[in-house]
N, C-alpha and C positions, 0 to 999 in steps of 0.2 A: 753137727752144726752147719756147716758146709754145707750140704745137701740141703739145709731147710732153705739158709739162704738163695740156695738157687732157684729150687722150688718156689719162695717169693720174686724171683726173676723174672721166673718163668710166666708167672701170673701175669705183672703186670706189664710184659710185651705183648700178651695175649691180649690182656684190657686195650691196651694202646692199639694194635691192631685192629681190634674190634670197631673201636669209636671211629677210626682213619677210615675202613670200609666202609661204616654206616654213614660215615659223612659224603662219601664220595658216591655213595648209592642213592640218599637220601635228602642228604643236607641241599644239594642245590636243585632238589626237582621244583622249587617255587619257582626260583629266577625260571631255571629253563621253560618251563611251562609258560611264562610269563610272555620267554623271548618267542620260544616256539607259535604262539596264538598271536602275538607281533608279527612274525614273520608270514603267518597263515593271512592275516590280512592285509599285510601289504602286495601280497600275491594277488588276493581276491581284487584288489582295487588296482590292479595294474595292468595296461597293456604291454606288452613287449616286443619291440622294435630293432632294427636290424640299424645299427649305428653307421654302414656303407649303402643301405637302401631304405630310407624312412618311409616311404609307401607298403612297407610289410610291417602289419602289426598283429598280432596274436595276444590271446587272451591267459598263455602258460609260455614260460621257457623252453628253447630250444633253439635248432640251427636255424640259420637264414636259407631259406630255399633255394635264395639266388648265390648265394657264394657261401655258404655252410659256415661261417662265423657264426658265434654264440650271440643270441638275443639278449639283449640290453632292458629293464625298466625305462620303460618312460609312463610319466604322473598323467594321466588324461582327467578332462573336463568330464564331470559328471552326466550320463548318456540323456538326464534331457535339455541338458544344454542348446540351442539353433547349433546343425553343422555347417554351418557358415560362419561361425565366432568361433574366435581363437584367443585364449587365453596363456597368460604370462604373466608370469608371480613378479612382487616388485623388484625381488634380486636379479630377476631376469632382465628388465627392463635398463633398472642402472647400467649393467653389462654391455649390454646391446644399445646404451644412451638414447632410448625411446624416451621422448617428452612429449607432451601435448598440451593442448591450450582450448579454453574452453570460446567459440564463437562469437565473434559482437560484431556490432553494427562499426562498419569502415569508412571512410570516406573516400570516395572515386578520384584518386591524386594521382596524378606521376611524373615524375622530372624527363621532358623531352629535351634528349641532348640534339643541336641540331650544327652540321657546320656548311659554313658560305667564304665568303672572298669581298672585300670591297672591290666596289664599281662605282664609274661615274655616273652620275645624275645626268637622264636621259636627257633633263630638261633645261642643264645647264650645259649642253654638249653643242658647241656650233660650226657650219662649215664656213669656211671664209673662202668667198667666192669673187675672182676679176668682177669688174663691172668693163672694164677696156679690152676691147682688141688686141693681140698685138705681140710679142715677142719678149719676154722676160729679158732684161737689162741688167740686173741685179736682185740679189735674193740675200736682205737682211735678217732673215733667219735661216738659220741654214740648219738644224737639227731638233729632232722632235726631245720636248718635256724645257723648252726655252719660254720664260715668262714673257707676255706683250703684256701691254696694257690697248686700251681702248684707244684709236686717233694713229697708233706709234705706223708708222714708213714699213711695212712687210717686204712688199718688195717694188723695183722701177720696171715700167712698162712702156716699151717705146712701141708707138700705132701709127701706122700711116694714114689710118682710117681717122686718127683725132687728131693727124694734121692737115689733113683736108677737111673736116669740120670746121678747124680753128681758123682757117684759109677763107671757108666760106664768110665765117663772122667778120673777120677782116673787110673784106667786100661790099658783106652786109652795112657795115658800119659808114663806108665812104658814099654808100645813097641811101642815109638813113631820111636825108631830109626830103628822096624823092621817094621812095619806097621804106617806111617803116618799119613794115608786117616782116619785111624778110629779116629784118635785124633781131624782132622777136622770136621767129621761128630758130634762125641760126643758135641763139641764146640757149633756146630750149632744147637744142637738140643734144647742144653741150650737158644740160643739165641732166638728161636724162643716161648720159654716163656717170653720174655722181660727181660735176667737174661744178665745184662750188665758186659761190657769184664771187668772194672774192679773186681768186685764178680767172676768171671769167675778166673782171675788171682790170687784172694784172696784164692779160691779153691784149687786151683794149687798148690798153697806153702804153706796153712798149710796144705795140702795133708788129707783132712779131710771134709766130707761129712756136710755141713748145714741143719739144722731139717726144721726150719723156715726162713720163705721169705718174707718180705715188700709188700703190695700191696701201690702205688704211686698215688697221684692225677696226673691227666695228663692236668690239667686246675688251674687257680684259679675260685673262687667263693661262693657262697652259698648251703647248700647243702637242698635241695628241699624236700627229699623222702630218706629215710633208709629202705634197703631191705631184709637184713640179721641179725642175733644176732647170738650172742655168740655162740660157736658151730656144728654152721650150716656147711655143708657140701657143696663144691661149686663145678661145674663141670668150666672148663675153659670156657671162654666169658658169662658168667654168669652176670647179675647186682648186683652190690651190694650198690647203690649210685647214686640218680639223683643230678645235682649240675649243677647251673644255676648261667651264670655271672648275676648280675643286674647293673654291669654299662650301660647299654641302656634298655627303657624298651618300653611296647607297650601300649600304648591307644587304646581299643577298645570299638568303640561308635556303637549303634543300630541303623542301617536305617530304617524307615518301607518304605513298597512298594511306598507309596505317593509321599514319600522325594526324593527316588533317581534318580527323574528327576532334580532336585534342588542342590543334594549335588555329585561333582565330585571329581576324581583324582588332588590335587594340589589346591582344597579349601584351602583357609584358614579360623581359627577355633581359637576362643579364649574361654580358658576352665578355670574350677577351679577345685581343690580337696577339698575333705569336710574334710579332713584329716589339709587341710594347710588354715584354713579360713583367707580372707583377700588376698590374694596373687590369681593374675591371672595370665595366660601364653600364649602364642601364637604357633601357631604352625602350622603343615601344614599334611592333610589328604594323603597318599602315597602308599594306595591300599583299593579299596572296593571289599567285597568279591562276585565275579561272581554269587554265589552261597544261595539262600533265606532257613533258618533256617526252614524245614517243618511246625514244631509245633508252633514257633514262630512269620514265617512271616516276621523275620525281615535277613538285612544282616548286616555284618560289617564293620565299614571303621576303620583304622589303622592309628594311627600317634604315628611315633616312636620319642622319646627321649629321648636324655643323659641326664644319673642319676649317677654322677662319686661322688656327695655326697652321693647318698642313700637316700635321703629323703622319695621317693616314693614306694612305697611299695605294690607290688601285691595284687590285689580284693581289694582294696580301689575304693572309688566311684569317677566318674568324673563326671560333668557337662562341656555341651559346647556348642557354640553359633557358626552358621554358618549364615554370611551375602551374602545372597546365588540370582544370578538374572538370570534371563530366557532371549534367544535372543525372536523377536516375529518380524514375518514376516512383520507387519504392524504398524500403529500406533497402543501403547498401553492404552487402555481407561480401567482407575483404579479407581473406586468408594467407598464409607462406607459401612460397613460392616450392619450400621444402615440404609443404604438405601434399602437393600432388606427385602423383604417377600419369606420364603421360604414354599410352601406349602408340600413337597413331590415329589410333580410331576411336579411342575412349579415355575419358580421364578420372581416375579415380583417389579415393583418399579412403584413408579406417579413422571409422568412428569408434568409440567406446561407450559401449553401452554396459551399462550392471556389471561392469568387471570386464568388460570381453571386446574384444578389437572385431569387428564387421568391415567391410571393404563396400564400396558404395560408388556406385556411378555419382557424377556431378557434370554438370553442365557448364562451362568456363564463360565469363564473360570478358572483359577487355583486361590485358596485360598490367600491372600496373608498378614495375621497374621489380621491385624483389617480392612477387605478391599476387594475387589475381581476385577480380571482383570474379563472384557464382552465382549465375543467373538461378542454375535448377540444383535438385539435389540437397541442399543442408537449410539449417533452419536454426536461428540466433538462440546460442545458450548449450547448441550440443559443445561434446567435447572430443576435439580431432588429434588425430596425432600431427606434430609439427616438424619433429625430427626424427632421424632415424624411419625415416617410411619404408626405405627400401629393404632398411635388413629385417622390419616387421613380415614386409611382403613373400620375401625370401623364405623365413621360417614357417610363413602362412604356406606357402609353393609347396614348402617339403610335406607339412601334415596334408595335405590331398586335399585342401578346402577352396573354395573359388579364391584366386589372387588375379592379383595383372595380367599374367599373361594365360590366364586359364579361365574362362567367365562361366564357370558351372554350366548346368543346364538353363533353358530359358524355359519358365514354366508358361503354359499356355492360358488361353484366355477359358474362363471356367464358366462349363452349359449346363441347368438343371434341367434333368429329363425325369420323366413319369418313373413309377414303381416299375410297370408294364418293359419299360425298357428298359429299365434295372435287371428285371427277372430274366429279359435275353441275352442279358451278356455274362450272367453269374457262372452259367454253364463254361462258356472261354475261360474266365477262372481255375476255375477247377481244372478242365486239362489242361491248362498253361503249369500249374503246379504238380500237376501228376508228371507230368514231360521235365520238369525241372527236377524232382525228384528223382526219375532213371534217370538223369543224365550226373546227379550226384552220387548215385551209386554205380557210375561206369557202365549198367544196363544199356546197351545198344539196344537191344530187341523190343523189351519193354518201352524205350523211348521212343521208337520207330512207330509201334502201335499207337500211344499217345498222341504224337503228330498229325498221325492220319485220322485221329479222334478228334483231337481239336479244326484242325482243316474240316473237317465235317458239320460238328457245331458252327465254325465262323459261317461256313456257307449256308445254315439254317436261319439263323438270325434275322427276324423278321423286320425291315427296317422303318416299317410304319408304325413301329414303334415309339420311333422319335419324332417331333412336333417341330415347325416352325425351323430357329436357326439351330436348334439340336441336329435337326434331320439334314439339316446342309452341309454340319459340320462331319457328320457320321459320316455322310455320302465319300467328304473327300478322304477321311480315316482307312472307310472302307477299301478303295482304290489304293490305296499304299499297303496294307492287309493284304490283298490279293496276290501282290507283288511278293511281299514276305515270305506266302505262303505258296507261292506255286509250286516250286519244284523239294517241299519240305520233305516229302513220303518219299524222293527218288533216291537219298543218300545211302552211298553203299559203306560210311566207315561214320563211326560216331564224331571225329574233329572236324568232319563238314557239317554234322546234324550241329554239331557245337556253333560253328559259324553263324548257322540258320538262324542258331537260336539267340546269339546277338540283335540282331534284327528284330526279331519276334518281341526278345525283353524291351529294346528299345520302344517297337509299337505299344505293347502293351503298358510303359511306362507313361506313355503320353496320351491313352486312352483314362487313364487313372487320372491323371491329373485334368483332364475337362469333363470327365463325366463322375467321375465319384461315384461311381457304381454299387460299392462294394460295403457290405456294412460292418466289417472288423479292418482293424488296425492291422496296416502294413507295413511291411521293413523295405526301403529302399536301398540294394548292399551293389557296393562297388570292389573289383577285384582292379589293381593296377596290372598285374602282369596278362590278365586274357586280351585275347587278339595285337600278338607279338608285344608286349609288353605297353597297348594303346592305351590299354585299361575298358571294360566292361560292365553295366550294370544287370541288374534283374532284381524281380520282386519276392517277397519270401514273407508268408506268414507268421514266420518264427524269427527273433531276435538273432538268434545265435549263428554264426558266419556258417552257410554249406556249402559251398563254392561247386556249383554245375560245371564250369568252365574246366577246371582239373580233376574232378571228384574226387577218388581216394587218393591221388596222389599228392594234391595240397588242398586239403575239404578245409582247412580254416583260415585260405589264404582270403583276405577283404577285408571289407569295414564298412559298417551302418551308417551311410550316409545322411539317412533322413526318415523321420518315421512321418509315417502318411496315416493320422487318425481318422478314424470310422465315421 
């Protein structure tokens, strides 16, 4: 009995064994197959990137060539994408807080801050000048910013010259009834010192000659400037007294040369004084000056006002604000100021087009405070990026594509030539790719042959081939060709032949692009690390990355910059 029972044991550890295998052999081949053909396509659609050097990408896992770290996945844009557009998924974007804004019509504004000082009013600024001869006696003002009024006693002026006048009249006076004319002249000669008919008449009757004479203010105001003391000696029309009304005064604000397209005659200007904190005023600009300050640069604009309290008070500081707009012949397109990259020499912005951020020259017009009108370049309704520009740029810098500080190639202006001169350049083709092939396969020798094959076809190449501005353009091609190629067959180690042939792909890539030669689809592939890590191109038939520059050492170091169609 015992024995049966085990026997039934035995069974069914075996059963359970059985099923535990078949599961483990069998049971999960769906998922895996599942995962495995997952994993198989995420391979196929991936490039793989070097997380310490983004300019290496490869098409399979492995080391980074440049510092042996393991290659990373990164998700690339499908290959017919423009390589010039760079895409980022929206979770990318949040991250990196890239926004953008879709173009509209702006209006040409901006607040010119400008600052000045009050001054007096040129026009109400006067000298007060002796009319007498003669020696200062006394000086009833004795220090400048002291109020006169009009008539008030300035100062006494004793003249030996206006008592021998007064002497004369005297005289005049006791033969007026033999000689008249001389009592008028004497009269007049008084008068013509400012010595008024009444003092004139006073003279008369007490028959008695005046030492001393009143100089008179001839204005009210403040007196600005003191020019004489005590004792001073004065000759007639002399100063002795600047003396400036300040009931109106002058605001004068600094243009620089930038501003005075912006700021005109009959802006209006709302300012402050640092004098009056709190308190703003409004006003109106009412002459800018013709004329730019040498050393300074800048000119002046003027806004006068009534000051019948005095508050304001000359070389006190002004602040003030013009809300100042431009006409502009067309519509005005006004962007952030956060939109642009400015390098120096070019200003650019990314556009978004079909999903994909492009980088794009623009042309700047006038500044306009957080903002810029764009004369060339964008066109109302696209859609730009507004923030975050720089770290778009940045991520653009690392994939290899044209950014800011890297303005890709510049393609050339494009010539249509005959079949005829089609048919003489197809031959350069061909050894250009034969030479590019030994040099992927490390063949020195075979490469060496090729060069001197191709240098032979270029110098066959019959150039009357080409017509009109084709044939001018060849002319100057040719001449840089020559260059290329003079000393190509002398190279005694393949890393000079290599060099040459920088050159060579360079020519040959600018030949392609103005003459279109060629009647099949081209790869245009870029390596970052040939020629000391400058980066190199060349042309390739075939898709798939052969890298000439290292051959078997790193054949699938680069990346398809651009396909060039048939």
């Amino acid at each position: 009995m015992q024995t049966k029972y085990k026997n039934i044991l035995k069974i069914i550890g075996v059963l359970a064994l059985g099923i535990l295998l078949g599961w483990l052999l069998f049971g999960g081949s769906s998922s895996n197959e599942k995962k495995e053909h997952t994993h198989s396509e995420v391979e196929e659609n991936t490039t793989w990137t070097c997380s310490m050097h983004p300019q290496i990408k490869r098409n399979e896992p492995g080391d980074c060539p440049i510092c042996g770290m393991d290659l990373i996945p990164m998700y690339e844009m499908g290959n017919e994408m423009d390589p010039a557009s760079f895409e980022m998924s929206e979770n990318a974007m949040k991250l990196a807080n890239i926004q953008t804004i879709t173009v509209a019509k702006g209006e040409l504004s901006r607040k010119i801050r400008l600052n000045g000082t009050i001054e007096i009013d040129e026009r109400n600024s006067y000298t007060q000048s002796t009319h007498i001869p003669g020696r200062i006696e006394r000086l009833n003002i004795n220090f400048t910013g002291e109020k006169v009024r009009k008539g008030q006693n300035l100062a006494i002026v004793y003249s030996p010259e206006l008592v021998t006048a007064q002497e004369e009249l005297l005289q005049a006076q006791s033969m007026k009834d033999t000689y008249p004319e001389l009592l008028d002249a004497a009269i007049e000669k008084l008068r013509r010192w400012k010595i008024g008919q009444d003092q004139i008449d006073r003279i008369l009757q007490n028959g008695k000659a005046l030492e001393n004479f009143p100089i008179q203010a001839d204005i009210n105001g403040i007196v600005t400037e003191k020019m004489v003391e005590l004792g001073d000696y004065v000759e007639r029309g002399m100063p002795i007294y600047e003396i400036s009304d300040l009931s109106t005064v002058w605001i004068m604000f600094d243009l620089y040369e930038e501003e005075l397209k912006w700021v005109k005659e009959g802006s209006e200007i709302e300012y402050s004084v640092n004098g009056l904190p709190g308190q703003t005023f409004q006003g109106t600009i009412s002459f800018i000056d013709p004329l730019l300050d040498a050393q300074t640069r800048v000119a002046s604009a003027r806004v006068e006002v009534a000051n019948k309290d005095g508050v304001l008070k000359p070389e006190m500081f002004v602040s003030g604000v013009v809300q100042a707009k431009q006409a502009a012949d067309k519509e005005n397109i006004v962007i952030p100021k956060s939109s642009v990259l400015w390098t120096g020499e070019r200003s650019v912005i990314y556009v978004k087009e079909d999903g994909a951020f492009k980088m794009r020259e623009v042309t700047l017009g006038a500044s306009l405070g957080d903002s810029y009108a764009i004369k060339e370049g964008l066109e109302i309704g696209e859609e730009i990026v507004s923030n975050g520009t720089f770290t778009l740029d940045a991520a653009v810098q690392l994939s290899g594509r044209p950014s800011m500080m890297n303005k890709g190639r510049e393609v050339e202006e494009r010539f249509e030539i005959s079949n005829e001169a089609k048919s003489e350049l197809n031959p350069l083709y061909t050894k250009y790719f034969e030479l590019k092939d030994a040099l992927t396969q490390d063949d020195f020798q075979t490469a060496m042959t090729k060069a001197k094959e191709l240098k032979t076809v270029f110098e066959e190449i019959d150039m009357t081939a080409f017509q009109e501005d084709a044939h001018e353009k060849w002319m100057d091609s040719h001449e840089t060709m020559k260059k290329v190629l003079e000393h190509i067959h002398h190279h005694n180690n393949i890393e000079d032949l290599r060099k040459n042939f920088i050159a060579l792909s360079d020519w040959m890539i600018q030949l392609t692009e103005i003459f279109h030669p060629i009647s099949e689809t081209l790869y245009l592939q870029h390596c970052p690390m040939a020629d000391n890590d400058q980066g190199a191109d060349w042309l390739s038939k075939e898709e798939e990355i052969v890298n000439p520059y290292f051959g078997e050492s790193m054949l699938g170091c680069g990346e398809v910059v651009e396909k060039i169609e048939k």
